[in-house]
Kinemage of the C-alpha trace (Angstrom):
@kinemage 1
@onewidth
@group {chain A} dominant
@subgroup {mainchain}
@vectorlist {calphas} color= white
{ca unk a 1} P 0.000 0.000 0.000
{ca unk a 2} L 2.889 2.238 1.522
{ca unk a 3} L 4.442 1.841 -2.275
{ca unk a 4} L 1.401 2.103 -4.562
{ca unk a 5} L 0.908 5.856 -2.084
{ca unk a 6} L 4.088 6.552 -3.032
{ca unk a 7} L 3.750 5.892 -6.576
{ca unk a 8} L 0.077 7.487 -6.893
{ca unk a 9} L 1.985 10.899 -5.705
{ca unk a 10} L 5.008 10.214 -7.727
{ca unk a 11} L 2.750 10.250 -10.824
{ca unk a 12} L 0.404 12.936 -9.805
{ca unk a 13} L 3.539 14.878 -9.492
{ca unk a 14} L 4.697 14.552 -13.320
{ca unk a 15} L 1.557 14.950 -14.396
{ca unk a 16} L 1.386 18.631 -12.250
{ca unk a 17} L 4.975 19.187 -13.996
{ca unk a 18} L 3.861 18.555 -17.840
{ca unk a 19} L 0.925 20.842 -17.003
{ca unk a 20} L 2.894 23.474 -15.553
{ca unk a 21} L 5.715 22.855 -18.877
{ca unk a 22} L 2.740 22.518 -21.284
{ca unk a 23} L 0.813 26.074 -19.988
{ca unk a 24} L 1.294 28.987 -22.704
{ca unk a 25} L 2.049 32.639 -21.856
{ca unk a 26} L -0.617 34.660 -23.544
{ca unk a 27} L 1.548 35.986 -26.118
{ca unk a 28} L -1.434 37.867 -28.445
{ca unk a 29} L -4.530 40.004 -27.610
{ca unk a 30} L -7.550 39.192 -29.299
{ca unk a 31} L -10.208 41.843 -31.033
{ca unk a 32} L -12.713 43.101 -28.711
{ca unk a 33} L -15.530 40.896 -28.610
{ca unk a 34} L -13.711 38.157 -30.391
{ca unk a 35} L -12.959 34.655 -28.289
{ca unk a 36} L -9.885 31.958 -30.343
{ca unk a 37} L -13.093 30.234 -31.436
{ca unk a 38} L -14.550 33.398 -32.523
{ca unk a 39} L -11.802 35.230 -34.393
{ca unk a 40} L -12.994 37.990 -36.703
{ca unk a 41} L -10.644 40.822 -36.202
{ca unk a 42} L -6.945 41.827 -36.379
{ca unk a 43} L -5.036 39.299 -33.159
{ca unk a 44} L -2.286 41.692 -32.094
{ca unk a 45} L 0.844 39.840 -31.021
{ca unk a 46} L 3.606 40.020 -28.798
{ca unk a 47} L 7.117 41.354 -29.796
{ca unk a 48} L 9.374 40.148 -26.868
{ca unk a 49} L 8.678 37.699 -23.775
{ca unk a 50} L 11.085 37.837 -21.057
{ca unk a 51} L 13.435 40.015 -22.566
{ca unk a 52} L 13.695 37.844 -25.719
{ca unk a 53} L 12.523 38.709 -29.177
{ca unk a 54} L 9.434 36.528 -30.829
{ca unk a 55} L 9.079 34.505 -34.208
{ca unk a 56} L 6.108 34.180 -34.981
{ca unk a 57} L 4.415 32.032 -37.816
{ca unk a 58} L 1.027 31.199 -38.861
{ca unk a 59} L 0.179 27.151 -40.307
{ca unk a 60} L -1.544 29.077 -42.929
{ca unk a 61} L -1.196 32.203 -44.422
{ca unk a 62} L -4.129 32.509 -46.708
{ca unk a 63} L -6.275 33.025 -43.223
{ca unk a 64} L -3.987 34.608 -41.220
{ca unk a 65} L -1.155 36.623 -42.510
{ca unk a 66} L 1.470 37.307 -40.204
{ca unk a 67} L 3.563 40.727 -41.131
{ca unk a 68} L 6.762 42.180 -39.551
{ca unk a 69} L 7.740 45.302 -39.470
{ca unk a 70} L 10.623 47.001 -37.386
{ca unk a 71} L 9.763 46.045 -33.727
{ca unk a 72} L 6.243 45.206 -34.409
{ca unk a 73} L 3.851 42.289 -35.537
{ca unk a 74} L 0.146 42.814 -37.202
{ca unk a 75} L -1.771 39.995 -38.328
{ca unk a 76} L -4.261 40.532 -41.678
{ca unk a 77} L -7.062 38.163 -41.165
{ca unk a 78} L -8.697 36.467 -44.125
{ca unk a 79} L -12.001 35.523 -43.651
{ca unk a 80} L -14.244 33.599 -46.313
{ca unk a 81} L -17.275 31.317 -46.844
{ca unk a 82} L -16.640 28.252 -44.069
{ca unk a 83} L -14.693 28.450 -40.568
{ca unk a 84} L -11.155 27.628 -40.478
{ca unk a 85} L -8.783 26.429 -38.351
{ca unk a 86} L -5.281 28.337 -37.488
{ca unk a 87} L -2.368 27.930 -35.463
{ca unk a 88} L 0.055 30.557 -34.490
{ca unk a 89} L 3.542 29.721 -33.474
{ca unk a 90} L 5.544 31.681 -30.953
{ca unk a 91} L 9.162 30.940 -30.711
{ca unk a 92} L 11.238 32.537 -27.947
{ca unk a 93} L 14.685 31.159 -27.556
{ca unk a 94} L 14.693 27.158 -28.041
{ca unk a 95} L 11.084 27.162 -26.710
{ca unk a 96} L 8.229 27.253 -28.653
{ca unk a 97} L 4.153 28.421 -28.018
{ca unk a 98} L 1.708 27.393 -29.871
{ca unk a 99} L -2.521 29.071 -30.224
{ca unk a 100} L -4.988 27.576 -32.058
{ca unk a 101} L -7.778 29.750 -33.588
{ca unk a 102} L -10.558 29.686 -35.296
{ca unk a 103} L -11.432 32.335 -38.063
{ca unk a 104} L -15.289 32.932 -38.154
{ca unk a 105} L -17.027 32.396 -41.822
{ca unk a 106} L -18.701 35.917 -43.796
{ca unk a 107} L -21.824 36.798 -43.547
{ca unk a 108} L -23.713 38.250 -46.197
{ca unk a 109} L -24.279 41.372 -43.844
{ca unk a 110} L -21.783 44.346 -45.258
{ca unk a 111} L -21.813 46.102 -42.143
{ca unk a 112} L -21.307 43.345 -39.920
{ca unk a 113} L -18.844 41.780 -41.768
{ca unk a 114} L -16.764 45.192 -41.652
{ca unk a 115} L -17.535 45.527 -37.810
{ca unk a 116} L -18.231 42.049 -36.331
{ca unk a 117} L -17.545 43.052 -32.848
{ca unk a 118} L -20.958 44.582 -33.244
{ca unk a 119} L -22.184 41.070 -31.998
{ca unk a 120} L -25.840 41.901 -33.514
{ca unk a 121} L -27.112 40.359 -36.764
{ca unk a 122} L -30.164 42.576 -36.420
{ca unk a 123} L -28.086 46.210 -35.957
{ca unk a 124} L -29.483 49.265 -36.830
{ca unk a 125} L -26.791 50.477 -39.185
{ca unk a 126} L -26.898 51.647 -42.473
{ca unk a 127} L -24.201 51.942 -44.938
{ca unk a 128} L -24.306 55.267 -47.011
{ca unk a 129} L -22.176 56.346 -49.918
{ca unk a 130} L -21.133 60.067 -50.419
{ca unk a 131} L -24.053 61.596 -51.937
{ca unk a 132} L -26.362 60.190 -49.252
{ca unk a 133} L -24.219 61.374 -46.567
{ca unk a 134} L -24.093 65.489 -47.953
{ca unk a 135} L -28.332 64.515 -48.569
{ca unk a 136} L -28.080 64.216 -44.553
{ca unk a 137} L -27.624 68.326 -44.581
{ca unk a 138} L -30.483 68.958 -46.325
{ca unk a 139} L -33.390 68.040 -44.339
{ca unk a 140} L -34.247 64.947 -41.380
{ca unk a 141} L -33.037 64.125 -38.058
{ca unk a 142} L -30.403 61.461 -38.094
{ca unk a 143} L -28.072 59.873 -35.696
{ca unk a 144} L -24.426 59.502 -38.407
{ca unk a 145} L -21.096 57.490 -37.675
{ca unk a 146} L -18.102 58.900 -39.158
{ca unk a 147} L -15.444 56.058 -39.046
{ca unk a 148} L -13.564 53.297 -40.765
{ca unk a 149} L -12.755 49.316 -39.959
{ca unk a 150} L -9.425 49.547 -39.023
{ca unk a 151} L -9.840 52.457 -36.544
{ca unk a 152} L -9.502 50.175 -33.021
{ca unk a 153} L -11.686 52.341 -31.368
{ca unk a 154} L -14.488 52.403 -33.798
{ca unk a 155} L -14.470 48.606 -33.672
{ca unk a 156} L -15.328 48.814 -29.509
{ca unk a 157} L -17.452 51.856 -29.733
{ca unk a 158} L -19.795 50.555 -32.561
{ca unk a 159} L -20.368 47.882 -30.241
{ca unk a 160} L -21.780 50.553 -27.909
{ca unk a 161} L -23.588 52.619 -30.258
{ca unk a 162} L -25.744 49.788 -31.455
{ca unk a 163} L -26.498 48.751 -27.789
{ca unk a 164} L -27.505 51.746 -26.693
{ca unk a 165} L -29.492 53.384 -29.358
{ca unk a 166} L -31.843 50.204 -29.251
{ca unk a 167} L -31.810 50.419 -25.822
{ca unk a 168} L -33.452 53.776 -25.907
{ca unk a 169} L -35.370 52.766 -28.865
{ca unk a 170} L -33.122 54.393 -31.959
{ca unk a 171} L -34.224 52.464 -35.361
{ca unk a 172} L -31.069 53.763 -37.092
{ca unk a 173} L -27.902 55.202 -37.354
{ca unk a 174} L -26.191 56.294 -40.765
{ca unk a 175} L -22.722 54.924 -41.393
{ca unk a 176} L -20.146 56.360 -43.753
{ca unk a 177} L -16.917 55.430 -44.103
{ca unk a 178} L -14.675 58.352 -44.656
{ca unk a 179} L -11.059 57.094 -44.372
{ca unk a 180} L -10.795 57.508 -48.351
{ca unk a 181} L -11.946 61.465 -48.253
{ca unk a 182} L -10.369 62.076 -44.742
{ca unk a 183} L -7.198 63.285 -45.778
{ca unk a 184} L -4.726 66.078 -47.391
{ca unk a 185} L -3.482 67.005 -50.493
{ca unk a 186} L -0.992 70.189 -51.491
{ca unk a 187} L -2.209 72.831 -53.696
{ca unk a 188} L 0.024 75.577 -54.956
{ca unk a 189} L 2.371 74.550 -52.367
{ca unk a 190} L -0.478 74.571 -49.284
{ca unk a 191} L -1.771 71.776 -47.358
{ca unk a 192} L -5.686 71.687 -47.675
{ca unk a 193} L -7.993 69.042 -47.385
{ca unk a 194} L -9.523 66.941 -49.919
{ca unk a 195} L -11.713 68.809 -51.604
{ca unk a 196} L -14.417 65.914 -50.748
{ca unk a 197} L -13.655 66.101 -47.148
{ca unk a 198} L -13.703 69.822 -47.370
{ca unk a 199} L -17.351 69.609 -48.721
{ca unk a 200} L -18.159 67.804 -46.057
{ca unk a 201} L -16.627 70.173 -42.873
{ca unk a 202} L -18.051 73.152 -44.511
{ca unk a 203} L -21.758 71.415 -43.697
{ca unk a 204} L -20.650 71.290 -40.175
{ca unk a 205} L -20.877 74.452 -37.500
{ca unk a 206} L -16.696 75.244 -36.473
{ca unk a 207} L -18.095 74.316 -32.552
{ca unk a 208} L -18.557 70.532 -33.994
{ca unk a 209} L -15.315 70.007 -35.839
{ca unk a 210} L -11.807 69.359 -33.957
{ca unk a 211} L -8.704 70.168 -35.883
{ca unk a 212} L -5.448 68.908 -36.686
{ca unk a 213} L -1.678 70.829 -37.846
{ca unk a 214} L -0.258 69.557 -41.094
{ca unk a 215} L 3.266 71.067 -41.433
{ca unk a 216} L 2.446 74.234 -39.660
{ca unk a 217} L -0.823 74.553 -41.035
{ca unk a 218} L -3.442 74.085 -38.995
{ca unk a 219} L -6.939 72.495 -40.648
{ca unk a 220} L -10.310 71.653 -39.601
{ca unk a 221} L -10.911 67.789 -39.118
{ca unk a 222} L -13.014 65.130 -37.752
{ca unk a 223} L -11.212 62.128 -35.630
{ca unk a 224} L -12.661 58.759 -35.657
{ca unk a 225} L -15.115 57.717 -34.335
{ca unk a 226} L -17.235 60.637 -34.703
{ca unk a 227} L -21.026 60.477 -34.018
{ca unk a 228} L -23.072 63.646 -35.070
{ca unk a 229} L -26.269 64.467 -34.506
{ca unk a 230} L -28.126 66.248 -37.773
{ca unk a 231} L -31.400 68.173 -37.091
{ca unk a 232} L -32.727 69.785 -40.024
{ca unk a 233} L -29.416 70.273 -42.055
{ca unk a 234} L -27.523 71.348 -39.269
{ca unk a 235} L -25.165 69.508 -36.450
{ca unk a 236} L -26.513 70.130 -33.081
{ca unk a 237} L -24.121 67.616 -30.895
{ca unk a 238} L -21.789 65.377 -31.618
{ca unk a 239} L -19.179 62.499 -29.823
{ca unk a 240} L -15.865 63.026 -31.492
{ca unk a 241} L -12.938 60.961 -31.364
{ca unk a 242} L -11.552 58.234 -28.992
{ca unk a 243} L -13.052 58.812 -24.902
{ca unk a 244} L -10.953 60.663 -22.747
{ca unk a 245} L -7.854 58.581 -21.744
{ca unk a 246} L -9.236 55.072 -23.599
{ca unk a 247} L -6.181 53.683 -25.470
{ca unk a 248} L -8.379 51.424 -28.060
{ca unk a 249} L -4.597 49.093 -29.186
{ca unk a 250} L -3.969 48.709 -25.148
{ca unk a 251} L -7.177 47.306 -24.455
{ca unk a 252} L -10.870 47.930 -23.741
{ca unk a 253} L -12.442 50.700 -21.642
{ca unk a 254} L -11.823 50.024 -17.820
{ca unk a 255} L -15.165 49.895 -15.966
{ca unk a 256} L -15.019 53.904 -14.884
{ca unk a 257} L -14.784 54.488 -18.587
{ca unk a 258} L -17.414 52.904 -19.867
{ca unk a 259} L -19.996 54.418 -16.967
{ca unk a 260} L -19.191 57.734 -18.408
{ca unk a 261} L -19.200 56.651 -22.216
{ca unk a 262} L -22.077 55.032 -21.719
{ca unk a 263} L -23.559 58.124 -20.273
{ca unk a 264} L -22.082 60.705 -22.591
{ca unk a 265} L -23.810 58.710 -25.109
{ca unk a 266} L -27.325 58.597 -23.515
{ca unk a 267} L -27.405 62.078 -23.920
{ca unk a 268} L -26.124 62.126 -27.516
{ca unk a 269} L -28.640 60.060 -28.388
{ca unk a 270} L -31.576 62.040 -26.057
{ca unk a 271} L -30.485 64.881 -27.831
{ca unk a 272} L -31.257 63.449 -31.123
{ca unk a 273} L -34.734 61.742 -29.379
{ca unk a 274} L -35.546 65.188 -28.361
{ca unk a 275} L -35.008 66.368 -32.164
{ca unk a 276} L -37.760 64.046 -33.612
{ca unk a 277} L -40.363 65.449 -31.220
């Protein structure tokens, strides 16, 4: 008996020691809202662990794409008609990691499949194109979301925007994205803004537009996110830009942060409740 103890505890003992050799560091950070069965978004990964630099490679490319550049990795997911399976490879000195993931099939939702981490097949979004969104100015009450997919915290706050305006019984918000107009050109030696983006801020009241200095030349702009509210061709409140002190590529909104988005948004969204009446 005395032996057969001894061997029980000799053999729960190795078994403890493969489990402790066989655990993983978490070497990656996942999407918000995605799970490694659920993967949708960009997986950011790891440089260094312990001082030591990472290699990192993916069992197949064609779903996730693993780039390097300088001190940095970023992963391009590829998403398509059926679920796949991935594994990533982390290898730190002689040792090596490994995750397994899997990549979630398209929809045949646009919107969602540009902003999964809305987590709602029946959203209240609407995709506009350009002429639809300068038609917002002309007449109507409508709740519009400036942004673009690979904005990090346009992918958390959509989340939020949906969730909220259903809550408080908001049939639908207008969604443009405006990455493509949202920048700079020089003309005659001046930095000005694309004359599409231009049209667009000079629809806009100054007291809803933040700005931005290109080479000493400071220009109106809009940061994404940026949620206006339009009231009869005119802005009359608006949520611009990432939440004071949220760091969307560090990680999600700590508790206190989302109280007071979620609140801040409430009253976006009253105001534009308030309009319709």
């Amino acid at each position: 008996m005395r032996n057969k103890a001894l061997l029980l505890i000799l053999v729960s003992g190795f078994i403890l020691l493969l489990t402790a050799c066989g655990s993983a560091p978490k070497l990656y950070r996942l999407a918000f809202n995605d799970t490694n069965q659920n993967v949708r978004g960009t997986i950011r990964l790891d440089y260094t662990y312990k001082d030591e630099n990472i290699i990192w490679t993916s069992s197949d490319d064609s779903i996730i794409e693993i780039h390097h550049n300088n001190n940095t990795y970023s992963t391009k997911i590829k998403r398509g008609s059926t679920s796949k399976e991935v594994t990533l490879t982390a290898s730190v000195g002689s040792k090596e990691y490994h995750y397994d993931f899997v990549v979630s099939a398209q929809g045949s939702d646009t919107f969602y499949n540009l902003y999964p981490s809305v987590n709602d097949q029946n959203h209240i979004f609407e995709i506009i194109n350009y002429d639809e969104l300068l038609g917002l100015f002309d007449s109507g009450t409508y709740v519009l979301y400036l942004g673009f997919p690979s904005c990090p915290w346009c992918i958390e706050y959509t989340y939020y925007y949906n969730l909220i305006a259903k809550e408080l019984g908001i049939e639908m918000i207008k969604y443009y994205d405006f990455k493509s107009i949202r920048v700079t050109e020089e003309v005659e030696g001046e930095v000005v803004l694309n004359a599409q983006f231009q049209a667009l801020v000079d629809l806009i009241d100054p007291k809803y537009l933040s700005s931005r200095t290109f080479d000493d030349t400071t220009l109106p702009w809009l940061f994404a996110p940026t949620l206006l509210i339009i009231s009869e061709g005119e802005v009359i409140d608006w949520l611009p830009g990432a939440f004071d002190g949220h760091i969307a590529a560090e990680g999600p909104m700590t508790g206190i942060q989302l109280k007071e988005f979620q609140s801040t948004l409430e009253t976006r969204f009253q105001t534009y409740l308030n309009a319709l009446n």
